[in-house]
C-alpha positions as CSV (number, residue, x, y, z in Angstrom):
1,X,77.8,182.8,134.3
2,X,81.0,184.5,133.0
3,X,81.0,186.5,129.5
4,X,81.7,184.9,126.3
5,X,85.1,186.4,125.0
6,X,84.2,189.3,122.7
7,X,80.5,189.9,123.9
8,X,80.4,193.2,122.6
9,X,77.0,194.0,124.0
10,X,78.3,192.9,127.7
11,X,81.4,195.5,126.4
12,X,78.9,198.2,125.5
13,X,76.7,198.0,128.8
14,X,79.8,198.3,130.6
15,X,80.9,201.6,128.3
16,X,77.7,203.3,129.6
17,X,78.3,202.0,133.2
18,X,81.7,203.9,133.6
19,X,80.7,206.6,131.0
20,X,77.6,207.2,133.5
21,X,79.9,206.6,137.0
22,X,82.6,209.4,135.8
23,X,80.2,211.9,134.3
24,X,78.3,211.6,137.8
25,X,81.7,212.2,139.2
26,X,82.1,215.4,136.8
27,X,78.7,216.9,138.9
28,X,80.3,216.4,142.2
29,X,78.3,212.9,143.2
30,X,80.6,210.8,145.3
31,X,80.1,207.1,145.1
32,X,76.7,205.8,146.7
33,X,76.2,203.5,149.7
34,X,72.8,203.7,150.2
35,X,71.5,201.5,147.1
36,X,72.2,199.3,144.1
37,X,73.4,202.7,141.8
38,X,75.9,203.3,138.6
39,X,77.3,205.6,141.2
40,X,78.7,202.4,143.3
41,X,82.2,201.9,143.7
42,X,83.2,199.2,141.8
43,X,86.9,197.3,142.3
44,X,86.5,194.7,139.5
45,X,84.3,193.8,136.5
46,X,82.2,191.7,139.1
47,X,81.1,194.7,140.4
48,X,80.6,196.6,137.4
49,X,78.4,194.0,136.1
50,X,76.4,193.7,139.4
51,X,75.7,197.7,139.2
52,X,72.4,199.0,137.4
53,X,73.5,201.4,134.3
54,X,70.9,203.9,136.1
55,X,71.0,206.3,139.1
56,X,69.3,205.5,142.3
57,X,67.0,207.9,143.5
58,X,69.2,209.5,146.0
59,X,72.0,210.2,143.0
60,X,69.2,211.0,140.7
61,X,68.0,213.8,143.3
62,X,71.5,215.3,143.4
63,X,72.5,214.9,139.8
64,X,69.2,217.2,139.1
65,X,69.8,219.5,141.9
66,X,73.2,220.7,140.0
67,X,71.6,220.3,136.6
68,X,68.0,221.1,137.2
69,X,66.7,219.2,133.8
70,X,63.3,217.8,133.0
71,X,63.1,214.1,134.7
72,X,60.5,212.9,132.2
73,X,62.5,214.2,128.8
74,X,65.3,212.9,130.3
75,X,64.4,209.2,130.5
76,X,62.8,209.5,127.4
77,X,66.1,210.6,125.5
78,X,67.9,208.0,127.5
79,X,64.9,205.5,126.0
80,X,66.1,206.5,122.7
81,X,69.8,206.5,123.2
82,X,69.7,202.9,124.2
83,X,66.9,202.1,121.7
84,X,69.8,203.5,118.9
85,X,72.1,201.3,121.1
86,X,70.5,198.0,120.8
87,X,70.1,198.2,124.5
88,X,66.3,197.1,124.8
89,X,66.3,196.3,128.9
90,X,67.7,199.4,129.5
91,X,65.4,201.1,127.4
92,X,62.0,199.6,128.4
93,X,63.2,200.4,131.9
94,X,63.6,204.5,131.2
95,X,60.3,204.1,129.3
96,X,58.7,202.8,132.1
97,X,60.1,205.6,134.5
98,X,59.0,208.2,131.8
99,X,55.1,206.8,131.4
100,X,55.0,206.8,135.4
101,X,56.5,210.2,135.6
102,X,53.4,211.5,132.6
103,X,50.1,209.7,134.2
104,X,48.0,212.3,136.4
């Protein structure tokens, strides 16, 4: 189904896709072939739109390797940057990652 002109949350989610792709750019992480990753090429808005807003695993590992951060803060700060973003899919998804992450 194509976009409505002016969808501004189909306009947002993209904004995070490409803000996401380039910053993993800035910490060196080439564009992914070996699963469905922000860090994708993408040649169109097609692709855009087919790509998740999140790192894949492999990504994820590298982007921590060069930034060494706290996996469980960090999908809960994402949680509540797309909670302030209206972006409730994304959200529950990072929540979900986070409460796995915490159990024992």
């Amino acid at each position: 189904e194509k976009p409505a002109p002016g969808d501004r949350a189909l306009a947002q989610l993209r904004s995070f896709k490409v803000l996401a792709h380039e910053t993993g750019h800035m910490y060196g992480i080439e564009h992914c072939v070996y699963l469905l990753c922000v860090m994708n090429g993408s040649n169109n808005l097609e692709e855009t739109d087919l790509s998740p807003v999140h790192l894949c695993p492999v990504c994820l590992r590298k982007l921590h390797h060069s930034l060494g951060f706290d996996l469980a803060k960090r999908y809960r700060d994402l949680a509540v940057c797309y909670d302030e973003a209206g972006m409730a899919k994304e959200s529950s998804w990072v929540k979900e990652r986070a409460d796995h992450i915490g159990r024992p």
